[in-house]
C-alpha angles and dihedrals in degrees: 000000000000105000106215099176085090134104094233084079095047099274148081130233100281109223136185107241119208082247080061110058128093092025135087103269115185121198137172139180120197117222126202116198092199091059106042107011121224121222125217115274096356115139106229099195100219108165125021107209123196134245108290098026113164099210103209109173137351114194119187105202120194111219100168122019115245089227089227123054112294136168137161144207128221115210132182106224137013092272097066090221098129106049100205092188123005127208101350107186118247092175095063114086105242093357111169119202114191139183113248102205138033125250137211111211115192096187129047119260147138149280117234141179122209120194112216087198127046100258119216105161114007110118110198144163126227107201110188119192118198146154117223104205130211127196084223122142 
């Protein structure tokens, strides 16, 4: 699996803070397929999340077309077995995929994308909101 929380690919690991918890955090991450090609059904792990995340929206927003047909899926964990939001267009101008409901996660665990086609030029954010909750009092 292609780890994308580095800084290699123009970004750090995005963790989840103690000032972060129990509040609403939004973070995003921008991908350029010209840049960093993405390969057909790989899963590129882009955000860790902790234990009791309340996953609220996933947006997948086209900035620039791929030119071919190209879509992508948004999982939310290396298994790919929760597709948060499935075949966002990146060969639409200004295309925006979103998830359609909100999901509790128990345990920690990531958030992927999966291109269904092999991206040379697309260039995308993914933007996540979520809530990491805590039992304190």
């Amino acid at each position: 699996m292609a780890d994308y929380t580095t800084s290699a690919y123009g970004g750090g690991n995005y963790g989840v803070t103690r000032r972060e918890r129990d509040q609403r955090v939004t973070l995003t991450r921008y991908f350029s397929a010209a840049t960093f090609n993405l390969v057909a059904s790989t899963v590129y792990e882009i955000f860790k999340y902790p234990a009791n995340t309340l996953l609220q929206k996933v947006y997948v927003i086209t900035e620039t077309v791929e030119g071919a047909t190209g879509t992508i899926d948004i999982v939310d964990d290396t298994s790919s077995s929760n597709t948060l939001v499935s075949n966002a267009n990146v060969n639409s101008d200004n295309a925006v995929g979103e998830s359609s409901t909100h999901v509790f996660k128990a345990a920690a665990g990531s958030i992927c994308i999966v291109p269904d086609h092999d991206l040379d030029a697309a260039c995308f954010w993914i933007v996540v909101e979520y809530v990491a909750l805590t039992t304190d009092m």
